[in-house]
N, C-alpha and C positions, 0 to 999 in steps of 0.2 A: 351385736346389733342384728332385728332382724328384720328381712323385708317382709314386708307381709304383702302391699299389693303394686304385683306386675304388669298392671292392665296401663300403669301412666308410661310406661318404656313404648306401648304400642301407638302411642300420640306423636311422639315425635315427628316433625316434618323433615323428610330425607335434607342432606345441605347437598350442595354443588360437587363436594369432597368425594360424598358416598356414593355418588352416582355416578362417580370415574371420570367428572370433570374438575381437573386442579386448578385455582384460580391463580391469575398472571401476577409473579413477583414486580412489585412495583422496580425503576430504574431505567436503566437505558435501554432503549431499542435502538437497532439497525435495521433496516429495509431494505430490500431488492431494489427499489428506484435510487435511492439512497446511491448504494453502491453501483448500479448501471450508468450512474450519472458521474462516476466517478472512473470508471472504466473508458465512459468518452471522454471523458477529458483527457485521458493521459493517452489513449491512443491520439486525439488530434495533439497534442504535446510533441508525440512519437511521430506523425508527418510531418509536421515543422522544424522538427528539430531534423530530421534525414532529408528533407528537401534544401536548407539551409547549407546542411553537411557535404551534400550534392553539389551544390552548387560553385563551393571553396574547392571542391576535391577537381571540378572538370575546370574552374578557374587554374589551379594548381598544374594537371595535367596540360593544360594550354601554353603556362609560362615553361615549364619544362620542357616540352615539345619544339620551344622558339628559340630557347636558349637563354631566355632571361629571368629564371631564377637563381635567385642568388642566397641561400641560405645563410641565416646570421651561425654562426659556431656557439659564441657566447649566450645567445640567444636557445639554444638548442641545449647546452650545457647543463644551462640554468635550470630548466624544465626537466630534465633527468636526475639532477640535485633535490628538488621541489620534491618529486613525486619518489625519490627512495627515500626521502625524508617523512614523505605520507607515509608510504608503507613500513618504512622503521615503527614510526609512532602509534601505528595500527597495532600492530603483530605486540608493542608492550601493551599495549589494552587486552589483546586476547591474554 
């Protein structure tokens, strides 16, 4: 096959490709606001959740202080059972 005429290659209109703009694969985006609004959220999460924390802990310190805390044992037990049983259950996932 042969070509004979070259003059139709010079018609061409450049696309977006050739001109070192790649056009946007369609699917999901994430955005800066997106995620900025997600970043406040978990910090105001994160002061209420340490103000709350705060609050129990100088509660806590106060009954301590008076002499009228009375820690449950069974109570206390149970909770150290609970969470080596988290971590057991963990560590066979890894």
């Amino acid at each position: 096959m042969k070509i004979r005429d070259t003059n139709e290659v010079g018609r061409v209109l450049p696309t977006a490709a050739s001109e070192g703009v790649r056009p946007q694969p369609a699917g999901d985006k994430v955005s800066v606001s997106a995620q900025d609004e997600v970043d406040q959220a978990v910090a105001r999460a994160q002061l209420s959740t340490a103000s709350a924390r705060s609050a129990k802990l100088q509660a806590l310190e106060a009954a301590i202080a008076s002499g009228s805390y009375k820690p449950n044992p069974g109570q206390i037990a149970d909770q150290l059972l609970e969470a080596a049983e988290l971590t057991a259950r963990l560590r066979m996932l890894l």
